[in-house]
C-alpha positions as CSV (number, residue, x, y, z in Angstrom):
1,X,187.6,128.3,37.6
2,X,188.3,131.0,40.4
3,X,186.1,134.3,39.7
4,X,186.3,137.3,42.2
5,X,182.4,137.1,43.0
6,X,180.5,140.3,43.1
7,X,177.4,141.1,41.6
8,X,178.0,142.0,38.0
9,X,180.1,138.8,38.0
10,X,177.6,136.4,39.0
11,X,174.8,138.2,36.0
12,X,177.2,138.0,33.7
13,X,177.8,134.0,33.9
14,X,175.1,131.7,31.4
15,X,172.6,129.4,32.3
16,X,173.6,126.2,31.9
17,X,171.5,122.7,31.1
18,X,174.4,121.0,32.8
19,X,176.0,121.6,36.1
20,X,179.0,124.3,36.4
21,X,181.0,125.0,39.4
22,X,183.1,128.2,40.0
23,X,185.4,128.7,43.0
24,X,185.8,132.3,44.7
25,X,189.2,133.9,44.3
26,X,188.8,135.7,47.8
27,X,187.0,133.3,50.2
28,X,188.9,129.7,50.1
29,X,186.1,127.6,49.8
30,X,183.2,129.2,49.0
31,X,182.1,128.0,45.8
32,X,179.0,128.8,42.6
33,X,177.1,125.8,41.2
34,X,175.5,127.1,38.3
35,X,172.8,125.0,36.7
36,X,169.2,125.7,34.9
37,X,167.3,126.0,38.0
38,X,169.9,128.7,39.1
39,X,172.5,129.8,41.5
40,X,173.8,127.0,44.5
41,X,176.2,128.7,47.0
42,X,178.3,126.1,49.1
43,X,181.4,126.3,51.5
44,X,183.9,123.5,51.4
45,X,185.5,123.2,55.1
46,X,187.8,119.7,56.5
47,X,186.5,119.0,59.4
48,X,187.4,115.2,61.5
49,X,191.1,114.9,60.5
50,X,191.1,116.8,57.1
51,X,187.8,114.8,55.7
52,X,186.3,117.4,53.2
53,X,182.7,118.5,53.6
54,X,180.2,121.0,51.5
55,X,177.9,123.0,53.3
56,X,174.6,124.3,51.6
57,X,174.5,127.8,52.3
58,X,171.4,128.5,49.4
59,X,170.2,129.2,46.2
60,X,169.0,132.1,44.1
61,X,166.9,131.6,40.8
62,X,167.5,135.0,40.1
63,X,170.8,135.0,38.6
64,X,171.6,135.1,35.5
């Protein structure tokens, strides 16, 4: 589900006791896994001939 991330977006989204992922409607590949131990942010790049790969960029229990 692609959600313009800001701050008042990310607060507003439930904890979950199973995973959720949301995509960013601005940044192509920057993505939200939402889960009960918090936020995950990740970036999806191709890299090797269009192999795709996710790159941990941290978490935050803070949210929501």
């Amino acid at each position: 589900m692609p959600v313009t991330f800001t701050d008042r977006s990310l607060k507003s989204l439930e904890k979950e006791t199973a995973r959720k992922e949301f995509f960013d409607a601005g940044c192509e590949g920057l993505r939200v896994r939402l889960g009960p131990r918090g936020l995950g942010f990740s970036l999806s790049v191709r890299v090797d001939g269009g192999k795709r790969k996710r790159i941990a960029l941290g978490t935050t229990p803070q949210y929501p």
